[in-house]
LONUTOR-602540 format. One record per residue: residue number from 1; y negated, z negated, x of N, C-alpha, C in turn. Coordinates in nm, 4 decimals, decimal comma, m for minus. Each point is the difference from the previous one (the first is absolute). Example, Ala and Ser with C-alpha at 12.3 -4.5 7.8 and 13.67 -1.06 7.14 Angstrom:
2
1 0,5690 m0,7800 1,3190 m0,1190 0,0000 m0,0890 m0,1200 0,0000 0,0900
2 m0,1050 0,0720 m0,0350 m0,1190 m0,0060 0,0820 m0,1090 m0,0730 m0,0770
***
This chain:
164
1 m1,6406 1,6658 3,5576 m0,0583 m0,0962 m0,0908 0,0783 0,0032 m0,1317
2 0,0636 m0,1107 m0,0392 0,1022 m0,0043 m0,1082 m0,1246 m0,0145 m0,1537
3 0,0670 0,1235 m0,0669 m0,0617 0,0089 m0,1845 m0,0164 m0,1002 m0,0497
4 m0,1007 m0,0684 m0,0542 0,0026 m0,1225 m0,0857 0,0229 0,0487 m0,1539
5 0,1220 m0,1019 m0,0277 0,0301 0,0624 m0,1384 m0,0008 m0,1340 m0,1142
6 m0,0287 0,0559 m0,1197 m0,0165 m0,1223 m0,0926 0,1192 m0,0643 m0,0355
7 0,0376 m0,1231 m0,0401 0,1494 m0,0665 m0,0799 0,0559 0,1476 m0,0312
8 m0,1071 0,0280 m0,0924 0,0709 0,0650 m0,0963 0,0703 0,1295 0,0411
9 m0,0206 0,0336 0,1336 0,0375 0,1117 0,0394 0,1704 m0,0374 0,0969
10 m0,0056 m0,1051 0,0156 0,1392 m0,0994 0,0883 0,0642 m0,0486 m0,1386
11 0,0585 0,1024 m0,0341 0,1645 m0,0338 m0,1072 0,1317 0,0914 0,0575
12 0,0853 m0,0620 m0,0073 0,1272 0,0774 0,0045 0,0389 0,1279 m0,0828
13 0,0776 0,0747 0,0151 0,0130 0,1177 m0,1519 0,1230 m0,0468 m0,0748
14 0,0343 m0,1649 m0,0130 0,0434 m0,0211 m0,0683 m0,0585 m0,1150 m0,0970
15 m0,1421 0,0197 0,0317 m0,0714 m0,0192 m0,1013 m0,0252 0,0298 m0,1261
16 m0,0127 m0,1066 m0,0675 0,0090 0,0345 m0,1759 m0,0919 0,0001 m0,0602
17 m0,0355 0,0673 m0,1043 m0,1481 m0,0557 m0,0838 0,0169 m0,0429 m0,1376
18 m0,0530 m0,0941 m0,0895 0,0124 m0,0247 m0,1216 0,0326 0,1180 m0,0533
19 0,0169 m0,0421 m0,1350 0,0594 0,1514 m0,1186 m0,1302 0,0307 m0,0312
20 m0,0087 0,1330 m0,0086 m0,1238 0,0822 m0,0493 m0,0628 m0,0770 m0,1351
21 0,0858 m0,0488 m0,0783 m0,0673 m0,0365 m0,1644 m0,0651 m0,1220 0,0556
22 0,0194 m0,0842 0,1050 m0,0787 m0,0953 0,0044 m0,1415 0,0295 0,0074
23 m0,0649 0,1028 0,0264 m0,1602 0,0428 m0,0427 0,0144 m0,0022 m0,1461
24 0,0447 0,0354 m0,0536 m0,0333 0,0376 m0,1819 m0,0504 m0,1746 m0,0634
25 0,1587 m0,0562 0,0732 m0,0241 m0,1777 m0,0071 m0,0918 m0,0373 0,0157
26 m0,0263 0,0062 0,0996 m0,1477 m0,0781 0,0329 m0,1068 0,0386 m0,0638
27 m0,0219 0,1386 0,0000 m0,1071 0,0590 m0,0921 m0,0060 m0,0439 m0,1351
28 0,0892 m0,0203 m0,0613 0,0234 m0,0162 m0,1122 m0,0206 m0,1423 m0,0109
29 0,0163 m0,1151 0,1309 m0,0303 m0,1351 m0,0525 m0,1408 m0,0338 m0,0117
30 m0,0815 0,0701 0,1300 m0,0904 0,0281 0,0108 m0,1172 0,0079 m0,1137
31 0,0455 0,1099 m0,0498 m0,0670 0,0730 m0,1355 0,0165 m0,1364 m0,1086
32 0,1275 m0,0621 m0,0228 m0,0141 m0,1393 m0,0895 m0,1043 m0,1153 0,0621
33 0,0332 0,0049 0,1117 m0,1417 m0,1292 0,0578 m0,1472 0,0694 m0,0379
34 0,0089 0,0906 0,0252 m0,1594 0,0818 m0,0287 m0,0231 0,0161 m0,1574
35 0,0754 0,0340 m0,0572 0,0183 m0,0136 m0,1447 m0,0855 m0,1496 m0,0551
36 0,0598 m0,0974 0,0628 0,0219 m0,1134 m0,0592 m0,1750 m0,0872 0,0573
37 m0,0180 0,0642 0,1423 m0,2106 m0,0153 0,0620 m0,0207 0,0554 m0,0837
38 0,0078 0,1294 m0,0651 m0,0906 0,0539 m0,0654 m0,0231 m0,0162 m0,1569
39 0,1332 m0,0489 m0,0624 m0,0233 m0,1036 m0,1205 m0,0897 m0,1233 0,0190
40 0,0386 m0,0762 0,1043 m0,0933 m0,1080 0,0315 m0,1693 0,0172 m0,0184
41 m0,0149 0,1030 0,0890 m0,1324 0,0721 0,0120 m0,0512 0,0269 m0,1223
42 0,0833 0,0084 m0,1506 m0,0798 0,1072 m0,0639 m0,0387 m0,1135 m0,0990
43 0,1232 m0,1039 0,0120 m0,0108 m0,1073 m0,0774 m0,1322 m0,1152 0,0577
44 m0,0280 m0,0027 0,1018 m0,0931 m0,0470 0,0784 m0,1440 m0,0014 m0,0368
45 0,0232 0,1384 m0,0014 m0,1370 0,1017 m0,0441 m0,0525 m0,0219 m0,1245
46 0,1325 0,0067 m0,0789 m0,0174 m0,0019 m0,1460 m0,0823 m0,1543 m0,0586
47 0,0744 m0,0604 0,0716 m0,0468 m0,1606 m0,0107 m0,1132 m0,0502 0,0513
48 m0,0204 0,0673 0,1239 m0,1949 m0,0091 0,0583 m0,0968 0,0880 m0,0733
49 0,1049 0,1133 m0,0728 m0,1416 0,1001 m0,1057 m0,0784 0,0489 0,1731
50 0,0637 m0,0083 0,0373 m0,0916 0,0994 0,1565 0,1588 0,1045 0,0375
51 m0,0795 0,1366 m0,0215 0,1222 0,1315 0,0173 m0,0423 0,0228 0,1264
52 m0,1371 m0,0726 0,0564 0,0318 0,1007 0,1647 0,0885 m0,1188 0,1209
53 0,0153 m0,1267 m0,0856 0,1246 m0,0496 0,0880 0,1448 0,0897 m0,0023
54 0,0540 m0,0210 m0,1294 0,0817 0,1101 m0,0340 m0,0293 0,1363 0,0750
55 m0,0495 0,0590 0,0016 0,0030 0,1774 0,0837 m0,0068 m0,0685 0,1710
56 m0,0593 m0,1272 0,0236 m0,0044 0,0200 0,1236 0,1845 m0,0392 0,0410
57 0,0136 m0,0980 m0,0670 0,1681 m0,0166 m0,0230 0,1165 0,0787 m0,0192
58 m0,0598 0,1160 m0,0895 0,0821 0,0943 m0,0043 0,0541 0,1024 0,1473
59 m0,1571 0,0158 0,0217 0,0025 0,0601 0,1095 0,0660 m0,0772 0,1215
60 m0,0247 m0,1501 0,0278 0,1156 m0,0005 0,0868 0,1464 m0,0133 m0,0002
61 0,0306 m0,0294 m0,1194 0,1398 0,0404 m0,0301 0,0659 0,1166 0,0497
62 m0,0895 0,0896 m0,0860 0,0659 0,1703 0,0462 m0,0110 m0,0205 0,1597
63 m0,1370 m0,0463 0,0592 0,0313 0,0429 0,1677 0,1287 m0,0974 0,0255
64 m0,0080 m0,1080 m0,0076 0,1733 m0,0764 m0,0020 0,0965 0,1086 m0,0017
65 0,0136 0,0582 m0,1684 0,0694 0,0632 0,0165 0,0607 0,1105 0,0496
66 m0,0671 0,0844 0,0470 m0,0120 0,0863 0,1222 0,0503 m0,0433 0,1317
67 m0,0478 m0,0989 0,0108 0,0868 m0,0466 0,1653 0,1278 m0,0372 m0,0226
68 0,0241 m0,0840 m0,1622 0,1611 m0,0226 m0,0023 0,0561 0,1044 0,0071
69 m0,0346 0,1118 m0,0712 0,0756 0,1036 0,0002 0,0045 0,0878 0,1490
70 m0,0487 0,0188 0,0286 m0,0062 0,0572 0,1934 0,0758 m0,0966 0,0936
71 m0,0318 m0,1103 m0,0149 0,0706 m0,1035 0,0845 0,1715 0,0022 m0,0494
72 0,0357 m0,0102 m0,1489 0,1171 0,0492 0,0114 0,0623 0,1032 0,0995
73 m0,0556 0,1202 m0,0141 0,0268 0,1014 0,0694 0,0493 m0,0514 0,1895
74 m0,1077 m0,0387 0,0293 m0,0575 m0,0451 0,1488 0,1152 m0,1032 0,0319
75 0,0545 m0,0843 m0,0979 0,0882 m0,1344 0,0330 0,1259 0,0596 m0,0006
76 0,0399 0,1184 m0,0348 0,1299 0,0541 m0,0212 0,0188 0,0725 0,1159
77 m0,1224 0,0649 0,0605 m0,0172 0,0920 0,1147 0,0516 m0,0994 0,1015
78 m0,0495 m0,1115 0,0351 0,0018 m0,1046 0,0983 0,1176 m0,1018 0,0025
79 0,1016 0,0077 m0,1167 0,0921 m0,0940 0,0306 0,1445 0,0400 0,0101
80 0,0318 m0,0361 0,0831 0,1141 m0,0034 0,1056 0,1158 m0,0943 m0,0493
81 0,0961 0,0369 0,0347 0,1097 m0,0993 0,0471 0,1329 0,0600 0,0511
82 0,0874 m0,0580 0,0955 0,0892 0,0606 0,0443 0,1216 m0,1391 0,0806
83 0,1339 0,0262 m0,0225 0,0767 m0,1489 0,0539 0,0417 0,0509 0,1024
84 0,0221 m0,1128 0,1307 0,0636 0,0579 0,1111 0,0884 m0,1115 0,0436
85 0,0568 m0,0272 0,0712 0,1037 m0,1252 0,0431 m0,0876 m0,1105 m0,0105
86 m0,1159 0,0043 0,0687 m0,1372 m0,1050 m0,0040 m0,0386 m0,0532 m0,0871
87 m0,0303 0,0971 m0,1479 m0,0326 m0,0996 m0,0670 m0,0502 0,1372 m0,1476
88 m0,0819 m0,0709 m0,0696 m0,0602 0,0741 m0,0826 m0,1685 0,0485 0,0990
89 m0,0430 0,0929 m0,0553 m0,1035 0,0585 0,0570 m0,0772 0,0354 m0,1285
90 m0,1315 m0,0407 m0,0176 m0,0842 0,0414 m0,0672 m0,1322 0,0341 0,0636
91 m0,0512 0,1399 m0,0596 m0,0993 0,0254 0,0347 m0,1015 0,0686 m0,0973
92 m0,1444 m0,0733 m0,0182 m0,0801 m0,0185 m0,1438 m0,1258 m0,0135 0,0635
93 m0,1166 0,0849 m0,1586 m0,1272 m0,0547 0,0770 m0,1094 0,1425 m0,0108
94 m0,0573 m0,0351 m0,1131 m0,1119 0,1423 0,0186 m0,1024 m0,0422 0,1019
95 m0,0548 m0,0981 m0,0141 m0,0900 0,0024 0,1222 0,0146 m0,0477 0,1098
96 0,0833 m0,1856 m0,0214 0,0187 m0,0483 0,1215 0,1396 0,0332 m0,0150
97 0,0585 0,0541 0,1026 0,1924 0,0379 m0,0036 0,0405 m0,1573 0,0722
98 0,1294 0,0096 m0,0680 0,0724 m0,1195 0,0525 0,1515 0,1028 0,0162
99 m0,0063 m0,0599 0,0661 0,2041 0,0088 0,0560 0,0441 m0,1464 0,0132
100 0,1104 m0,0361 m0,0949 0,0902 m0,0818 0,0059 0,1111 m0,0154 0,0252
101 0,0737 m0,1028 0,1319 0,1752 0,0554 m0,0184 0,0280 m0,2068 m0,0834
102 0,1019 0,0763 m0,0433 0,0981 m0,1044 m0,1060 0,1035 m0,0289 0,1137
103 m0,0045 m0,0991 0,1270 0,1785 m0,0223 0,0227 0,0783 m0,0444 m0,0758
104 0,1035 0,1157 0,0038 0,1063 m0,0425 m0,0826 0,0780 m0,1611 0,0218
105 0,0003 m0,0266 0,1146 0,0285 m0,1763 0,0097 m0,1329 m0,1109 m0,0841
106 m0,0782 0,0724 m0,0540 m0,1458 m0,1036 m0,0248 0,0111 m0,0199 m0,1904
107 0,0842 0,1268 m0,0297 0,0060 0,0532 m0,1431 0,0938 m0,1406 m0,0579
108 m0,1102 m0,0586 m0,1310 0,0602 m0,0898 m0,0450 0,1282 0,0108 m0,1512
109 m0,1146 0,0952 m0,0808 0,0342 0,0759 m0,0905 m0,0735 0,0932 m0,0274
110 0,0435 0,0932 m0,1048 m0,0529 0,1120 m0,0695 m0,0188 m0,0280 m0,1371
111 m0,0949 0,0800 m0,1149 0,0238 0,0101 m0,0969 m0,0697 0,1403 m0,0142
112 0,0436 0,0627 m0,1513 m0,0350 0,1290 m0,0117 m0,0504 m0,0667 m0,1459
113 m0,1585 0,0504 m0,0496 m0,0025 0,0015 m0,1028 m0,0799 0,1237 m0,0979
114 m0,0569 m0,0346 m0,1035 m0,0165 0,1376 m0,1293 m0,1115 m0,0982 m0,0390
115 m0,1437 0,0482 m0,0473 m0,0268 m0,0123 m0,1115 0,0074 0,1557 m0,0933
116 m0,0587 m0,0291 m0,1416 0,0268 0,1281 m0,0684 m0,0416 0,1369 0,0494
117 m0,1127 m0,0093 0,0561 m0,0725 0,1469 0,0770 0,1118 0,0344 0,0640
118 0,0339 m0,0877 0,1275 0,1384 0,0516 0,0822 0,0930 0,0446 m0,0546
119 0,0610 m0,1118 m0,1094 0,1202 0,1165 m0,1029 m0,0547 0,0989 m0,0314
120 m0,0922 0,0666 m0,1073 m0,0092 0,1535 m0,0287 0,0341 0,0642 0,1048
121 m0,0322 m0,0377 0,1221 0,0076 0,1088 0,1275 0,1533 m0,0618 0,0641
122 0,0170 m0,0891 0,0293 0,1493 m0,0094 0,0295 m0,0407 m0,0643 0,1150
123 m0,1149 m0,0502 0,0355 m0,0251 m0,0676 0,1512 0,0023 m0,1477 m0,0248
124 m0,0178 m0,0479 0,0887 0,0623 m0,1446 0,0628 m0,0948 m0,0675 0,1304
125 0,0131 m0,1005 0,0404 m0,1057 m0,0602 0,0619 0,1191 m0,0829 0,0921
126 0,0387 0,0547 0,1183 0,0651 m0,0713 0,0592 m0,0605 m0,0977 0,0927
127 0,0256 m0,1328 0,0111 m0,0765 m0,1321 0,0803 0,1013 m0,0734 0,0314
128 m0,0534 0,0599 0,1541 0,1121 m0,0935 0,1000 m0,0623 m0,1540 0,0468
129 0,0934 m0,1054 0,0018 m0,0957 m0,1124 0,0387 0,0455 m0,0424 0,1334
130 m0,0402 m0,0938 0,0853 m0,0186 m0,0397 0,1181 m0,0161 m0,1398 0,0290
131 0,0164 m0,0416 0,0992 0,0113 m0,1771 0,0326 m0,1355 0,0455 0,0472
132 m0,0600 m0,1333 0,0367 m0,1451 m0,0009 0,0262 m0,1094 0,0349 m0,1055
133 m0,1699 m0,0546 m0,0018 m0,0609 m0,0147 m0,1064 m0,0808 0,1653 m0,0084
134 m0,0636 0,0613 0,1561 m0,0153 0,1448 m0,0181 0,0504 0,0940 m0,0483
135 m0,0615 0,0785 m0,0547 0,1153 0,1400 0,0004 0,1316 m0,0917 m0,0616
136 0,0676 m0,1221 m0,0665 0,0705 m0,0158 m0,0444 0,0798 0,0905 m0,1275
137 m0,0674 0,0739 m0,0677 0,0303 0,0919 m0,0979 m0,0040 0,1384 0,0473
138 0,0601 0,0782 0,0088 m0,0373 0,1670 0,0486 m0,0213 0,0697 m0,1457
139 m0,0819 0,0471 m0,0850 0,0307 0,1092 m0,1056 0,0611 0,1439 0,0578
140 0,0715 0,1085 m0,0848 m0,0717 0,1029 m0,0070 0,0578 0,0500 m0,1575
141 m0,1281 0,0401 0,0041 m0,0378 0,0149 m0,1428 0,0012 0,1961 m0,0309
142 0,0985 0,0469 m0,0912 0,0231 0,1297 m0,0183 0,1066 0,0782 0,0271
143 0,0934 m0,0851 0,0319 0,1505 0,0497 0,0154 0,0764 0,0406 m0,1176
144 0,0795 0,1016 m0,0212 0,1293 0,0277 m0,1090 0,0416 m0,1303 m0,0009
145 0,0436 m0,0440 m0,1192 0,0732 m0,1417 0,0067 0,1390 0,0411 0,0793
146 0,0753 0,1227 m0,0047 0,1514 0,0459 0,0445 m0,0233 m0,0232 0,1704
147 m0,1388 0,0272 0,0322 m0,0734 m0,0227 0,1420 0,0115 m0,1341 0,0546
148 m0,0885 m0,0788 m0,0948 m0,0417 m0,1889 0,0663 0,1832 m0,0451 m0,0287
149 0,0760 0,0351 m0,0898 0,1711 m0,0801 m0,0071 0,0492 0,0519 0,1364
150 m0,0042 0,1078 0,0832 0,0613 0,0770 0,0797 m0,0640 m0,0770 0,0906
151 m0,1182 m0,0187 0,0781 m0,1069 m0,0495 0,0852 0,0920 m0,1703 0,0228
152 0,0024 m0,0250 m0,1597 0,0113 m0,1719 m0,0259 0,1554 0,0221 0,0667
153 0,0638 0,0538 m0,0595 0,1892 m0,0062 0,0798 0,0043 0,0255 0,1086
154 m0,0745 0,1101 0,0773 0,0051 0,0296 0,1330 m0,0344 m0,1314 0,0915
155 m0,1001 m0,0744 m0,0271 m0,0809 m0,0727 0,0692 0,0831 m0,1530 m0,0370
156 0,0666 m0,0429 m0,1208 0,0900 m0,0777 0,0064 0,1335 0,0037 0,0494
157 0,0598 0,1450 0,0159 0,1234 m0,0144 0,0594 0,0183 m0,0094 0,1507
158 m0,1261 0,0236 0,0881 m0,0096 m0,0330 0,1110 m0,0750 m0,0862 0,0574
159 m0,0679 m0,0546 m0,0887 m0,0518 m0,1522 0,0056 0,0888 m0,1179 m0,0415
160 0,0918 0,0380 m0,0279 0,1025 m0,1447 m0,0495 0,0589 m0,1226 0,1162
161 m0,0497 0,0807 0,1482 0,0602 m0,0867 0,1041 m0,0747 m0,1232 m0,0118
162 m0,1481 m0,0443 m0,0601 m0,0545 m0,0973 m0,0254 m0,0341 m0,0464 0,1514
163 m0,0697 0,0963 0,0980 m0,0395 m0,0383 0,1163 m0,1263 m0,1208 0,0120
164 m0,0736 m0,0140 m0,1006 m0,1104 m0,0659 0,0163 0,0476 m0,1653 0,0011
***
């Protein structure tokens, strides 16, 4: 009787995982969105003259914030990626897992980008795009930028035959 095993357990060992600082990132954007409910909240409060909207607000913020911060953790545990002649391979997903392959004949373009959080840390958001309206965009979000340029050249210098 053959083991039933999860996605997440079917990767190659030349599988890759985002850069470690991409938790700090997220945590850290996290903490600004929660920041910014919980100004709302206080200003809310302040303006209804009722503080137990406010505390009940507060309080779900913090639980918010608690799951952003764990779920960082959990989304870094779970995502994958690795290139093979086939294509790009992604694999993502704290609760529901997805595995994605990118054929490299399907790849329309790439772009790598930054907002400021990503610069302090040096990460990058590489997004591959695709013909067709599904899944037309691939992210992955938490790469070294020296990572998504390397990913982006690899995947253009052997995609240039323009099979599609």
């Amino acid at each position: 009787m053959p083991e039933i095993t999860s996605l997440t357990e079917q990767r190659p060992s030349e599988a890759k995982r985002l850069h470690s600082d991409s938790i700090k990132a997220s945590r850290i954007a996290h903490a600004i969105f929660c920041s910014i409910l919980l100004l709302g909240a206080i200003v809310v409060s302040f303006i209804a003259e009722n503080w137990l909207i406010g505390s009940i607000a507060a309080g779900a913020v913090v639980l918010i914030f608690l799951m952003g911060f764990i779920w960082a953790k959990k989304s870094y545990q779970y995502t994958w990626y690795w290139l093979t002649d086939e294509g790009l391979h992604i694999q993502h997903g704290v609760i529901w897992r997805n595995k994605t392959l990118v054929p490299r004949n399907r790849i329309q373009h790439t772009d790598v980008s930054q907002g400021p959080l990503q610069r302090r840390y040096k990460l990058s958001k590489f997004i591959v795009y695709t013909a067709g309206t599904r899944d037309a965009s691939v992210p992955i979000d938490g790469l070294l930028i020296e990572t998504a340029n390397d990913l982006r050249q690899e995947l253009r210098q052997e995609g240039d035959s323009d099979a599609v």
